[in-house]
N, C-alpha and C positions, 0 to 999 in steps of 0.2 A: 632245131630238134631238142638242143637240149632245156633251153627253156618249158619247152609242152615238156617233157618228161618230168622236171620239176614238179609244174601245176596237177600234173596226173598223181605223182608222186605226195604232195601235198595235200590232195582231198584225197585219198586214201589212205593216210595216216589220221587225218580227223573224224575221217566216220569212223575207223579203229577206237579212235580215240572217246568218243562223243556214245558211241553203241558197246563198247567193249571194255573201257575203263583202261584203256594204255596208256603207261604214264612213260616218262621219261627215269634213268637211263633206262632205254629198251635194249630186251635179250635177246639174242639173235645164235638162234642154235646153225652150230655150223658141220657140217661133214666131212669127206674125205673128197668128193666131185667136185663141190663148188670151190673150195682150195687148190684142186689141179686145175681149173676153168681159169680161173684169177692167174695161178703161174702161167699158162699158155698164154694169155692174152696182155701179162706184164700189168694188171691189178694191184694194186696196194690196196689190202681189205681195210686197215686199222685207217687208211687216213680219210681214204674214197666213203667208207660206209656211213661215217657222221656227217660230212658235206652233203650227202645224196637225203641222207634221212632229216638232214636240220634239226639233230638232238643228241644229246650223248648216248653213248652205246655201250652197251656189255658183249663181247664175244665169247661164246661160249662152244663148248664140244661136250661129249660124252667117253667115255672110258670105253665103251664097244667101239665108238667111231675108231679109235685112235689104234686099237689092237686089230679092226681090218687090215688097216693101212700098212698093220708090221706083217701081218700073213700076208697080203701081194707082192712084198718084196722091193726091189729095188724101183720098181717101173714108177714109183707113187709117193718116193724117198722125199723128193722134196716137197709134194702136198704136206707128207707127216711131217717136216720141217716145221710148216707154218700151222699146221694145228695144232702142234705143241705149244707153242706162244700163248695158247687160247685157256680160259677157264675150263676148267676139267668139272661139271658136274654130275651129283651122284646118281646114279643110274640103277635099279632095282635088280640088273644082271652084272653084278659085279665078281660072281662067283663062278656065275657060267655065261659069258659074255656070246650076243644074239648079235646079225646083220646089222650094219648100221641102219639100215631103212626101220626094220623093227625097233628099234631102240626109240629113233627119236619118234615114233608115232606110239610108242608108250610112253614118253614125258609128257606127249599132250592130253594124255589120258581122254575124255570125251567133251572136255569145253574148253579148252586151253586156261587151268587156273590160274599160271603162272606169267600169263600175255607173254608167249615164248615168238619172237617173228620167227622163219625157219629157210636159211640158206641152205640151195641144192638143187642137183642138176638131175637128180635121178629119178625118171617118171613114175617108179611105182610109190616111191615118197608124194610127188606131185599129187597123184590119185588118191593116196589116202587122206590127204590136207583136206582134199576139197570137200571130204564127206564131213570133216569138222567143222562148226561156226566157230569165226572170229581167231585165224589162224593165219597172219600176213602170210607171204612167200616172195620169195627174193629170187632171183635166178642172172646168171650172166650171156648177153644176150650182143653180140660186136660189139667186143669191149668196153660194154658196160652192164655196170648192177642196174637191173631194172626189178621195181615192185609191180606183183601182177596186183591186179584189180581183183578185190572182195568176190568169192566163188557165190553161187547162186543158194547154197546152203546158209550160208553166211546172212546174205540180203532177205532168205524167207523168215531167219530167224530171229529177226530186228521187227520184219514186219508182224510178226505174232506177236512179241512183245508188244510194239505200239498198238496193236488191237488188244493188248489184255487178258491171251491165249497161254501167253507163258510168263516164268520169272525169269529176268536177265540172272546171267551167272555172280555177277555183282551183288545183285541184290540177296540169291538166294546165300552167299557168304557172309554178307554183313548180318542177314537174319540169324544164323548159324554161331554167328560171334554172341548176338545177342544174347541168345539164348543159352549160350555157356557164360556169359557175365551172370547172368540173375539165377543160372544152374536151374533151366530147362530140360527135359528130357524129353526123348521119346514116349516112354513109359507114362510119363507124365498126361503129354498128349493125352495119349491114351485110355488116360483114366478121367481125364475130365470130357471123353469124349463120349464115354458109356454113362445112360441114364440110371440114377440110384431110386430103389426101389422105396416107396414111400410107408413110413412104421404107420401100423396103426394105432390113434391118438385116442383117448378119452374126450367126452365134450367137453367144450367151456362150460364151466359151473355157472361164469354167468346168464349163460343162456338158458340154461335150466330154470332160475328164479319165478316165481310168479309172477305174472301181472301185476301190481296195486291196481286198485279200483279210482275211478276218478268221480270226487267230489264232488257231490250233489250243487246241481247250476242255484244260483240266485236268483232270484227273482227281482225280474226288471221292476224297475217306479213307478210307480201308478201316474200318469200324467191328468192335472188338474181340468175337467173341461170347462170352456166359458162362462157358463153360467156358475158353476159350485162356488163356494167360499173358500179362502184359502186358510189352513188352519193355522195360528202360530204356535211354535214351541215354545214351551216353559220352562224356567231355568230351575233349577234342580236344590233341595231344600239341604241346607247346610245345616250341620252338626253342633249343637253348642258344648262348653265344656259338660253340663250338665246333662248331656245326653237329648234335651226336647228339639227336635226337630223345627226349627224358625227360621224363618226367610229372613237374611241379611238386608237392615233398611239402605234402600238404594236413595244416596242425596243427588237432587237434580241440579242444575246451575242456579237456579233462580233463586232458590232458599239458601245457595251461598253466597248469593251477590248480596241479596237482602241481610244476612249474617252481621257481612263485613259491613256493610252502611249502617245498620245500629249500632255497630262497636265504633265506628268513627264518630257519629253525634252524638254519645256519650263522651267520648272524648273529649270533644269541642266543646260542651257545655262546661265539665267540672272546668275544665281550661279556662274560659269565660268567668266562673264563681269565682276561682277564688283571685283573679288578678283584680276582681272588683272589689275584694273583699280586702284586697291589698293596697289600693290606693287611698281607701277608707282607713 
């Protein structure tokens, strides 16, 4: 038996943990019943509760829990013994101190921010729990602490989440952090949520401009047909210093080649005279 209680006890700290962001040490708000349960039944909470949970623990009470205990009087002396022991957290009725059942179902306010687990024996706390998501309970049960299994509030509200219906309360804090890093508001919101009425503009000047007109087309090339002659171009009559208008003489190769071979047999000949003229 005690081993299944474990494993019960162990996939119900991880879907806690895995859907509700419970980290370790876990807080464990405790009362004035679940502390008299533990005395009758000879309970060590401080050593039994981190064995059974497999993690470090915070034990915790309330400053109402503790001032029941002193109005019932003697019959409860030694619960207030061992809730004394315990953290005293601050409680919003410290002035005018409320039932303890009230007390601790206002620390969990409506999502549990604070991953509070909640030891106690007393049904109308039981009943309020279960209307909360992601709110462990602890109860003592023949001499031992047993974890009840995740309420049915708890399980519908994982599954909206995973369809997309809601935001986990994790995420809706880290968004909330955000938005005070970069100094978001509501207000803000608000204003970027409302559409701004649009001024009325003057036209673009450019658009005003005229058309230009487009450039009269060219006219295509007259293509030559078969039979016509083809005409050729003339080259174009160069300027002299003198101003008369003459065609630049164009030399062909021939009249240079010929040039150059009279200025060679001219050559050759005086060359020829006078060596003859020289051995004479």
């Amino acid at each position: 038996m005690k081993i299944k209680r474990q494993k019960q006890a162990k996939k119900t700290i991880s879907f806690y943990k895995y859907n509700f962001s419970f980290r370790e040490p876990f807080q464990i708000l405790i009362d004035g019943t679940f502390c008299q349960a533990a005395l009758k039944n000879k309970i060590q909470i401080k050593e039994q509760m981190p064995k059974y949970l497999m993690g470090e623990v915070q034990l915790c009470t309330t400053s109402c829990a503790l001032k029941e205990l002193e109005t019932l009087g003697k019959q409860l002396y030694g619960a207030k013994i061992i809730l004394q022991r315990f953290q005293v957290r601050k409680c919003p009725h410290f002035k005018d101190p409320v039932p303890a059942s009230e007390c601790l179902l206002s620390m969990l306010e409506e999502t549990n921010p604070h991953h509070y687990f909640v030891a106690t024996q007393d049904h109308t706390v039981t009943t309020g729990l279960k209307k909360i998501p992601g709110v462990p309970l602890l109860y003592i049960i023949l001499n031992t602490i047993v974890l009840d299994k995740p309420s049915q509030t708890s399980l519908d509200h994982v599954q909206a989440v995973q369809l997309g219906e809601l935001v986990s309360p994790a995420q809706q804090q880290s968004i909330r952090s955000l938005k005070e890093e970069q100094g978001i508001s509501q207000k803000d919101g608000e204003r970027r949520g409302k559409k701004r009425k649009k001024k009325q503009s003057n036209p673009n000047p450019l658009s005003c401009l005229k058309k230009k007109k487009k450039g009269a087309p060219t006219p295509p090339l007259k293509k030559t047909e078969p039979g016509e002659k083809r005409k050729r171009s003339r080259h174009k009559k160069r300027k002299t210093e003198g101003g008369d208008n003459t065609s630049a003489p164009v030399k062909h190769k021939e009249d240079v080649w010929s040039q150059q071979l009279g200025d060679l047999l001219v050559q050759t000949v005086c060359c020829n005279f006078f060596y003859i003229k020289f051995c004479l």
